[in-house]
MARVO-880942 format. One record per residue: residue in three letters; x negated, y, z of N, C-alpha, C in turn. Coordinates in steps of 0.1 Angstrom, whole numbers, padded with zeros to 4 digits, always signed. Example, Ala and Ser with C-alpha at 12.3 -4.5 7.8 and 13.67 -1.06 7.14 Angstrom:
ALA-0132-0057+0078-0123-0045+0078-0132-0033+0078/SER-0128-0022+0071-0137-0011+0071-0129+0000+0079/
END
This chain:
UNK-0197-0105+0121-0188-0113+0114-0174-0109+0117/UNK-0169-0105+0105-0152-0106+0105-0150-0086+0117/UNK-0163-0079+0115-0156-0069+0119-0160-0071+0139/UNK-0159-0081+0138-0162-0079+0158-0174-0070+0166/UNK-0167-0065+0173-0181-0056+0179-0174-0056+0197/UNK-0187-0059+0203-0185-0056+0213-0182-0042+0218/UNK-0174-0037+0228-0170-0022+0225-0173-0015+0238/UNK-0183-0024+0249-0187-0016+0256-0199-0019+0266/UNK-0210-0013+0269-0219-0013+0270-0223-0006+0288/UNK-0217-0015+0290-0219-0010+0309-0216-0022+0317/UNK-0221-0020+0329-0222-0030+0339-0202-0029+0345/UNK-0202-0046+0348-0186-0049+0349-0188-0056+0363/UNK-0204-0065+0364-0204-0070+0378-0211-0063+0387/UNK-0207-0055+0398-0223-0050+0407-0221-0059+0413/UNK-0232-0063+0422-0238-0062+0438-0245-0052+0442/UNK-0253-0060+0458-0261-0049+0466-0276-0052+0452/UNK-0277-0061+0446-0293-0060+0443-0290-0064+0426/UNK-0278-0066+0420-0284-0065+0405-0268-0061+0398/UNK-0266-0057+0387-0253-0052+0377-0259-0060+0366/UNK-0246-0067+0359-0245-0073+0347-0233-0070+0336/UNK-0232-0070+0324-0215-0073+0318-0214-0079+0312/UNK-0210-0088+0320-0199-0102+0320-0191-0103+0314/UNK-0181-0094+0314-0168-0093+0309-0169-0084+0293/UNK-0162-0093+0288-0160-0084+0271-0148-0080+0265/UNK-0152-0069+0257-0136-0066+0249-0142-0064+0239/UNK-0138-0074+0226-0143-0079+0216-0129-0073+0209/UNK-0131-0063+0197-0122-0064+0186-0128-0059+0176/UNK-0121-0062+0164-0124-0053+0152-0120-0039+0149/UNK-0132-0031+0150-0132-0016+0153-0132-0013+0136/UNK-0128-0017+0130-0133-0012+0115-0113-0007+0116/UNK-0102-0019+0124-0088-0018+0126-0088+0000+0133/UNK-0098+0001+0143-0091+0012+0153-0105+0024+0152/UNK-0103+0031+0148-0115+0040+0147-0115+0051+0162/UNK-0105+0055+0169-0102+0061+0175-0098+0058+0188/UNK-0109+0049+0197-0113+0045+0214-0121+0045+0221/UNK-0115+0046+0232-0125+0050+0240-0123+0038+0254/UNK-0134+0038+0258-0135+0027+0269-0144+0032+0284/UNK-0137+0035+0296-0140+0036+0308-0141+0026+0319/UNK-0149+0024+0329-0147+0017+0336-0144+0024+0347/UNK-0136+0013+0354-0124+0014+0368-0133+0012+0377/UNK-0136+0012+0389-0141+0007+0399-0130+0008+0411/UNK-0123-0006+0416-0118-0009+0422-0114-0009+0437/UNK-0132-0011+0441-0133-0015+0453-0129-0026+0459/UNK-0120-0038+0453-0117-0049+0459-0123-0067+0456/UNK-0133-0060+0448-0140-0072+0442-0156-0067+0440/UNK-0164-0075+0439-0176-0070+0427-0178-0071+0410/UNK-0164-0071+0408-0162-0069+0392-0151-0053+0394/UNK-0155-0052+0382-0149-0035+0381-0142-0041+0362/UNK-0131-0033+0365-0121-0033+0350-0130-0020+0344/UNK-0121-0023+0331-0128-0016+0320-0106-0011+0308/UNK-0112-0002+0311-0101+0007+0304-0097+0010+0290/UNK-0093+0004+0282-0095+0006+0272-0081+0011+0267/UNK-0086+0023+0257-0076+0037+0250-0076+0034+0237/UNK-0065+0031+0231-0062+0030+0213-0055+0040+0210/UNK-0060+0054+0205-0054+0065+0200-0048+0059+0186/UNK-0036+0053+0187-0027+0049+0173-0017+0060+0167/UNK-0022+0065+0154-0016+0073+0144+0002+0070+0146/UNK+0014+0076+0143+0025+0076+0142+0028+0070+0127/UNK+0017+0075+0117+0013+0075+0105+0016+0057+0100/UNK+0008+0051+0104+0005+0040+0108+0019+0029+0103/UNK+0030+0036+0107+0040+0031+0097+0050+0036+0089/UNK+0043+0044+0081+0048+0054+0073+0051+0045+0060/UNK+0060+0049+0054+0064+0046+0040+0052+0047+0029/UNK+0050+0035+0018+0039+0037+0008+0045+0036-0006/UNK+0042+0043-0016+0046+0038-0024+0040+0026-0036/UNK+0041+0021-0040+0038+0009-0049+0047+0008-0060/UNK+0042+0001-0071+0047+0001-0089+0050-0016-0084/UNK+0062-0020-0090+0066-0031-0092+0072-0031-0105/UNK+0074-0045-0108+0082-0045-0124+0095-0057-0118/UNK+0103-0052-0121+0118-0058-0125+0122-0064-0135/UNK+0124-0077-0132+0125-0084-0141+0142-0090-0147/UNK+0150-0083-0150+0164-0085-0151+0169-0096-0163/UNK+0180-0100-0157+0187-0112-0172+0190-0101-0185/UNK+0196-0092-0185+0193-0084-0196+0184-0082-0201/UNK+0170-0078-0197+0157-0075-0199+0152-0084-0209/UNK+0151-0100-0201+0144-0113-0209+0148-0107-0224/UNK+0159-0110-0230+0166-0114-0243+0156-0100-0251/UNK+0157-0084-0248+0152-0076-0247+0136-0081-0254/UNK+0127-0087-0247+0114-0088-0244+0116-0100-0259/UNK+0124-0109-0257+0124-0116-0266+0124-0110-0281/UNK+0136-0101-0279+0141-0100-0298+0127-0087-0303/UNK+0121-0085-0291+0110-0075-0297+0099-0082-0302/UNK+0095-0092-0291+0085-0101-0298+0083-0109-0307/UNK+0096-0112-0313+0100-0118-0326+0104-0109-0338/UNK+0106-0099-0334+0105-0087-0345+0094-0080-0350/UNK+0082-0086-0339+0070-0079-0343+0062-0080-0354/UNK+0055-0080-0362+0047-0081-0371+0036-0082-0367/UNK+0030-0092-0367+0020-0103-0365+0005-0106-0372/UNK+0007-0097-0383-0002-0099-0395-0018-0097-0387/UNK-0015-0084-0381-0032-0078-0375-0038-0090-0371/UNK-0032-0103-0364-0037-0109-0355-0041-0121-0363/UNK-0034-0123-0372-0035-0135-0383-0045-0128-0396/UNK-0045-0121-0396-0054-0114-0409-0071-0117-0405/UNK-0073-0116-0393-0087-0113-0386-0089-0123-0388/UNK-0110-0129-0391-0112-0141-0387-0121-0144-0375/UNK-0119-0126-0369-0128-0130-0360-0120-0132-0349/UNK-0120-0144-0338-0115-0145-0330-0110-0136-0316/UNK-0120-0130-0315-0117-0119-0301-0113-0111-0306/UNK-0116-0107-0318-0102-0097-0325-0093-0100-0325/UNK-0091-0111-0331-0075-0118-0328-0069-0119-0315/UNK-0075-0118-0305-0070-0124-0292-0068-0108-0287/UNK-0078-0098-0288-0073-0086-0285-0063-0079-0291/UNK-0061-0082-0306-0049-0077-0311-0034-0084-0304/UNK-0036-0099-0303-0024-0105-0298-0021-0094-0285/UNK-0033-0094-0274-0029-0089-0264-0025-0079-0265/UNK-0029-0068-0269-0025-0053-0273-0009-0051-0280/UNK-0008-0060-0285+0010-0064-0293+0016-0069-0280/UNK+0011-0078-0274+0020-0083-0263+0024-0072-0251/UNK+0014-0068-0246+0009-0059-0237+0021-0046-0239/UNK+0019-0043-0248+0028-0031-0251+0046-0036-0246/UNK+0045-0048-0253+0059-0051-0256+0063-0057-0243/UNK+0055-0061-0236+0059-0062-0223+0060-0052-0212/UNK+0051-0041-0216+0054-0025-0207+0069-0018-0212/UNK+0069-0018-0225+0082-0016-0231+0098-0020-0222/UNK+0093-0031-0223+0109-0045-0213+0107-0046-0204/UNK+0100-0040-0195+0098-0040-0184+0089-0029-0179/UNK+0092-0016-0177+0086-0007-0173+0083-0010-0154/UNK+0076+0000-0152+0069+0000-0140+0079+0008-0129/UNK+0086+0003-0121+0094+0012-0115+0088+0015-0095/UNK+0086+0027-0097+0080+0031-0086+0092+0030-0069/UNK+0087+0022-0063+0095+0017-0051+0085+0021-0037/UNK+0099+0023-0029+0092+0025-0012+0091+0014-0005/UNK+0086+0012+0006+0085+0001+0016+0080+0008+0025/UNK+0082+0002+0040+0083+0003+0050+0071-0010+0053/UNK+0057-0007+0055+0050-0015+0060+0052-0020+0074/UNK+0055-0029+0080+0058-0031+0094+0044-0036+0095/UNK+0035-0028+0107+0023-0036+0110+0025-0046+0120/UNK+0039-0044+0128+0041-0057+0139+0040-0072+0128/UNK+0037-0081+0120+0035-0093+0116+0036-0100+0123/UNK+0036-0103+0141+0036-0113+0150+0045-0115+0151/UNK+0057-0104+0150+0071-0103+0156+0078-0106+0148/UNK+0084-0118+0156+0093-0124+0148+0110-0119+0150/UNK+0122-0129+0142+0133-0121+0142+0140-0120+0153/UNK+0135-0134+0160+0136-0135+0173+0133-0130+0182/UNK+0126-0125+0184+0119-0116+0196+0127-0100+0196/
END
């Protein structure tokens, strides 16, 4: 569920007469494809740590690009005087419904790609989300 996997498979408690593991490191490995996990042996207890390595990409906060649409006060009036200039007949002439409804859309559709084109923008994904402005 939700991606959890136990991520290691070795004894964490010894004694003189039995080894168990007790101790877990539970995450979602679907997040980190690239770890590795050793165990420490201490000598100052009968539990032994466990080491865990997250080879994280630089990548990882690289710029992406994505299509947004801009919607400006110029634009509206734009989108308006087209849609009232349109000719309307295809959609009123049909009696078949889904015709009608796909012609509306296809008239709309256009006339809204038109007034509002797709303008390709960067962003900086920040994977920190915990970190706040404060911190």
């Amino acid at each position: 569920m939700y991606n959890l996997m136990c991520i290691f498979h070795f004894p964490t408690r010894i004694n003189h007469s039995t080894a168990s593991a007790i101790d877990n490191i539970i995450f979602d490995i679907s997040q980190f494809i690239n770890y590795s996990v050793n165990p420490l042996t201490n000598d100052l207890s009968d539990h032994n740590a466990q080491i865990l390595t997250l080879n994280i990409s630089a990548h990882r906060y690289r710029e992406r690009l994505h299509f947004i649409r801009k919607i400006y006060k110029h634009t509206i009036p734009d989108f308006i005087y087209k849609l009232s200039n349109e000719s309307w007949d295809c959609v009123s002439d049909s009696e078949d419904v889904d015709l009608m409804f796909n012609s509306f859309l296809n008239i709309y559709l256009r006339i809204f790609d038109s007034s509002f084109p797709l303008i390709r923008s960067k962003s900086r994904k920040n994977k920190l989300d915990w970190l706040t402005s404060g911190i």
